[in-house]
C-alpha positions in Angstrom: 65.1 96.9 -24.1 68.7 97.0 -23.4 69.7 96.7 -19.9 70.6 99.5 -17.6 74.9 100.0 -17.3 76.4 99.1 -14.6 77.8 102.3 -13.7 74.5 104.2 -13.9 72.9 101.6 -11.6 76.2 102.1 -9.3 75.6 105.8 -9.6 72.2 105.5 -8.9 72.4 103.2 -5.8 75.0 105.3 -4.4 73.1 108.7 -5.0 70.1 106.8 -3.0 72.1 105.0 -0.4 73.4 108.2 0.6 70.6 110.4 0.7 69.2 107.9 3.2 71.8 107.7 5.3 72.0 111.2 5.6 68.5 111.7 6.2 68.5 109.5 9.0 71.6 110.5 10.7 69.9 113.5 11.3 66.4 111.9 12.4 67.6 109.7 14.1 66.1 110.2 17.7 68.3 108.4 20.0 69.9 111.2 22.0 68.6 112.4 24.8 67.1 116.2 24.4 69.8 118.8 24.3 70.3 120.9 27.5 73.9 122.7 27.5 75.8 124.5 25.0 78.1 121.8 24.6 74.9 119.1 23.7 75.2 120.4 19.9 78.8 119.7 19.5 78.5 116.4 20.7 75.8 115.3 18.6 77.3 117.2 15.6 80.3 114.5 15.6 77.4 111.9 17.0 74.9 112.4 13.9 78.2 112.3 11.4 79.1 109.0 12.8 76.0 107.5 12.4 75.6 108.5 8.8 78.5 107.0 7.8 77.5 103.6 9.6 74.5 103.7 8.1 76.2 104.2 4.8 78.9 101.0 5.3 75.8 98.8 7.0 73.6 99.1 4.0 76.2 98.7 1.4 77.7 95.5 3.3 74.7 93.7 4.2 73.1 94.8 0.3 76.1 93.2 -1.2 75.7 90.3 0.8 71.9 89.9 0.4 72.6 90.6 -3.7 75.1 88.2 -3.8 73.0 85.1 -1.7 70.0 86.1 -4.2 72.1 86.3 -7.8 75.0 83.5 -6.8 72.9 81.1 -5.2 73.6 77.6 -5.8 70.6 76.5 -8.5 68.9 73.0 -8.2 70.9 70.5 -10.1 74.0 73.2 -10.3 76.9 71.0 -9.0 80.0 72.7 -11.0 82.6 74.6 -8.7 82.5 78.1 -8.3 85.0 80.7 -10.7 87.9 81.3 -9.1 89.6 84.4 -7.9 92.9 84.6 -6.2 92.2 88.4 -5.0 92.1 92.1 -6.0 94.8 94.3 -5.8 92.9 97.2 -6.5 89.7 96.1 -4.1 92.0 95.5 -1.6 93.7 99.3 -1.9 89.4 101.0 -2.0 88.3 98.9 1.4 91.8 99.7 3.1 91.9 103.7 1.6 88.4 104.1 2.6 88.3 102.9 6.5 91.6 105.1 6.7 90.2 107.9 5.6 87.2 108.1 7.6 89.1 107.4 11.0 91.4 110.1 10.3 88.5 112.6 9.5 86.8 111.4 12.3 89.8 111.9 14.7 90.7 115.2 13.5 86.6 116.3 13.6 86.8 115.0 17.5 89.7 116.9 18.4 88.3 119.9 17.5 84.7 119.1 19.2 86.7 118.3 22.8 89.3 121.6 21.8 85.6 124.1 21.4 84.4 121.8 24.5 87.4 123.3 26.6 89.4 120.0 26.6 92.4 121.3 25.1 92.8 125.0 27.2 96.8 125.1 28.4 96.7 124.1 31.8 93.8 120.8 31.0 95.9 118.3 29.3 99.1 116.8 31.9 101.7 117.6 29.7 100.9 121.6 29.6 100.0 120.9 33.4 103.4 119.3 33.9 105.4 122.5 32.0 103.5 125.0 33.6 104.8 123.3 37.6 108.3 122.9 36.5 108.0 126.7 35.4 106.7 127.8 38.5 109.2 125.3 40.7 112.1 127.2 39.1 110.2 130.3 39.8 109.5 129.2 43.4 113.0 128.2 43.9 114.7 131.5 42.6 112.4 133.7 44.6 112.9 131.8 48.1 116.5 131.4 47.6 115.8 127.2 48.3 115.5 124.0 46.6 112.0 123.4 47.8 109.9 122.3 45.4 106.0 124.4 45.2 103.6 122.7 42.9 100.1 122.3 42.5 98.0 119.4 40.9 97.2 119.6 37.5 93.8 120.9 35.7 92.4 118.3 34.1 89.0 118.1 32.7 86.8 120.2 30.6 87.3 123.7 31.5 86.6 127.2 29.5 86.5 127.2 25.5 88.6 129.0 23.6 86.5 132.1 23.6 86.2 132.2 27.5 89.7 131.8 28.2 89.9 135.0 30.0 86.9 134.4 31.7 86.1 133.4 35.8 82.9 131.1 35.9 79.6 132.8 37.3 79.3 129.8 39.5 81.3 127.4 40.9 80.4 124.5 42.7 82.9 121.6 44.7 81.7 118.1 44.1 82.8 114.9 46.0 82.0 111.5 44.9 81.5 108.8 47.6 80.1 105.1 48.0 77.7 106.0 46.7 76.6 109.5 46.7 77.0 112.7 45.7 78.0 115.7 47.7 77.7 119.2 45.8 78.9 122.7 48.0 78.5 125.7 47.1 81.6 127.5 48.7 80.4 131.5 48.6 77.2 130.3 50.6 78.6 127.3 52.4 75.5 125.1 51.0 76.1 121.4 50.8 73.1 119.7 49.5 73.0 116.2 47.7 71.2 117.5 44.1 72.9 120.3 42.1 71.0 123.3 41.4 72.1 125.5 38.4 70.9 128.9 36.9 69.7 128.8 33.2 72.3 130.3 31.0 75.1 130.7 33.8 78.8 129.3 33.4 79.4 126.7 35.5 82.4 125.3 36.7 82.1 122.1 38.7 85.3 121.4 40.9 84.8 117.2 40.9 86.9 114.6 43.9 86.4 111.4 45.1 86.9 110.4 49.0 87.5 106.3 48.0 87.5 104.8 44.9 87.1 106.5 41.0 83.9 107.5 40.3 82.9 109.4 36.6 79.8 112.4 36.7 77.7 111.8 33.6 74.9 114.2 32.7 73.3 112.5 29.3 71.3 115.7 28.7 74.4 117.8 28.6 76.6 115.8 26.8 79.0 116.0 29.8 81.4 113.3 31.6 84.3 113.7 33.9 86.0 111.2 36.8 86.1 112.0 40.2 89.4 110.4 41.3 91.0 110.2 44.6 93.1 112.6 45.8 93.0 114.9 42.3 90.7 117.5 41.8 89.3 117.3 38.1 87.0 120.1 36.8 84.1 120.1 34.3 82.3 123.8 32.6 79.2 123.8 30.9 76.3 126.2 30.6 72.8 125.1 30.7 70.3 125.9 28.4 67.4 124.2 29.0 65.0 124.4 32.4 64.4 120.8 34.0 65.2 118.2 36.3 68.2 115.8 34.6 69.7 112.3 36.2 73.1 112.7 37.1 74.8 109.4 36.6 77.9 107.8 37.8 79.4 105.6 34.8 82.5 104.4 36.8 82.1 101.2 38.3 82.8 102.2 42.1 81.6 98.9 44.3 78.2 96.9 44.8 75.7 99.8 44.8 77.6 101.4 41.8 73.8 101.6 40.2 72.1 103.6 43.0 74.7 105.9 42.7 72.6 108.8 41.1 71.7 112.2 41.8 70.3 115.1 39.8 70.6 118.6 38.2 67.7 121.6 38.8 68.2 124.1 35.9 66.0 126.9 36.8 66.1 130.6 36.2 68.6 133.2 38.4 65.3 133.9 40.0 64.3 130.5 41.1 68.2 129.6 41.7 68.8 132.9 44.0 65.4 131.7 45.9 66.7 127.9 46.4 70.0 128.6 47.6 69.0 131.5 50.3 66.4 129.1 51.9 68.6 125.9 51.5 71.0 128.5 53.4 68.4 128.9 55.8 67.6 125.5 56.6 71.2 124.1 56.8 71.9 126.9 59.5 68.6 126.0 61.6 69.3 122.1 61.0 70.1 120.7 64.7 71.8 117.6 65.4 68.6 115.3 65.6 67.6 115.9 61.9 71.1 116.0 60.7 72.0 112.8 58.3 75.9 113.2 59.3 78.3 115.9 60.7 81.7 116.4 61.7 82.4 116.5 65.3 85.3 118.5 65.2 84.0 121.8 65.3 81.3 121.0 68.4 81.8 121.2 72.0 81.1 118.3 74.1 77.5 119.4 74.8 76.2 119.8 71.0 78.2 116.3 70.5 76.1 114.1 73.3 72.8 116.2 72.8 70.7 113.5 70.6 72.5 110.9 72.9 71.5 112.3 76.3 68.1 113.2 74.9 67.1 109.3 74.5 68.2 108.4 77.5 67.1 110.9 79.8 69.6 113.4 80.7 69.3 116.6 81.2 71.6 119.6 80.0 72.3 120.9 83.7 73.2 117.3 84.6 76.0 117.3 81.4 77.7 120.7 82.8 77.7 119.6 86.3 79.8 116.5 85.0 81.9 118.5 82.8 82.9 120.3 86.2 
């Protein structure tokens, strides 16, 4: 029997090689479960990137493990080895080939963060940049002045291309603290430390940070954006999925940087409606003695020394007669 040519046992190998690969790049199971519309994107470009490492890992580590078996030095085998100076035409494959897939890879990611919302006009600092120096000159010819109106730039994730002329059905301000999160929801003057979403709704999230860079990181939504100091970054997404998902700060923000979590209630417009009006509720009958932290400013100097006075005695009528 004559053996097998070499190119049909390439042919073969390769046929088999990437059949598995493929396979497995798409049953893989090491993502979390998808929960927004923009989880599919993300592992689109994920499970592509894995096929092809699967791909280069098995054909690199089968060449090597082929060539320790069939090269190996043999008992009593003490002649030198042929020599080869190099290949031209290897060199041009494993130099072509890497090239190739980066650029596909790049160009495939640009358009995965462009359907995200990543690239609307307005997101990126450069069209941010324009659009300020266009409203300056605007600014300036309407007032008659040289003073210069701007506003911060809009960076972060915000609508896709197919929402561009549309306002979010919710939107909610996050700060980012050592080492907490704060979420309000500005129409109801909520302000609760978990985020509660309705299924299905666009959400807009308006992200800050009081100290130090922190980053937002839902895994189950395949969503990330900073929280940086005196910038107000934004992040959209519409969930898809009822649960209860970690919210994560990936940003390295001081010593407790790992406690630093939170989480996200999808529920239905029902169940969201219902939440909100007794969190409502609550945060208006909340008095000073149950309250975590407040700002003084808006209290008079009664409300202020109330859970003070309380402890040590002191009446109300005794408070007013000093005031006097």
């Amino acid at each position: 029997m004559g053996q097998i040519p070499v190119s049909l046992l390439t042919l073969v190998v390769g046929i088999m090689v990437t059949a598995f690969s493929i396979w497995l790049g798409q049953h893989h199971n090491l993502l979390p479960v998808q929960a927004s519309q923009q989880a599919p994107l993300v592992d689109g470009f994920f499970n592509i990137m894995f096929t092809i490492a699967i791909v280069l890992f098995v054909l690199v580590e089968g060449t090597i493990l082929l060539f320790l078996i069939k090269y190996r030095r043999r008992r009593g085998d003490n002649t030198d080895g042929f020599p080869i100076e190099g290949s031209f035409p290897l060199e041009v494959f494993w130099t072509a080939i890497p090239a190739f897939i980066v650029i596909v890879l790049g160009v495939y990611s640009v358009d995965v963060y462009g359907r995200m919302g990543g690239l609307e006009s307005g997101n990126n600092v450069h069209g941010a940049q324009v659009a300020q120096t266009s409203e300056t000159a605007t600014a300036a010819m309407n007032h008659g002045d040289g003073n210069k109106i701007t506003k911060p730039p809009e960076i972060g994730i915000g609508k896709s291309p197919i929402e561009q002329a549309k306002l979010p059905d919710l939107e909610v301000n996050v700060t980012g603290m050592q080492f907490a999160w704060l979420f309000n929801y500005p129409e109801s003057g909520v302000t609760m430390s978990e985020l509660h979403v309705p299924i299905g709704a666009d959400v807009q999230l308006n992200i800050a940070a009081t100290d130090v860079i922190h980053s937002l990181w839902v895994p189950q939504f395949r969503i990330k954006q900073d929280a940086i100091p005196g910038m107000t970054t934004r992040l959209r997404f519409v969930a898809t999925k009822p649960g209860t998902y970690p919210i994560v700060c990936t940003e390295l923000c001081g010593g407790y940087h790992g406690s630093m979590r939170s989480q996200v209630v999808v529920e239905t417009a029902d169940e969201f409606a219902s939440w909100l009006k007794e969190s409502q509720i609550a945060q208006n009958k909340a008095d000073a003695s149950t309250t975590l932290a407040m700002n003084p400013a808006g209290l008079s100097n009664s409300d202020f020394l109330s859970p003070h006075t309380q402890k040590m005695g002191v009446n109300p009528a005794t408070i007013a007669q000093l005031q006097k």
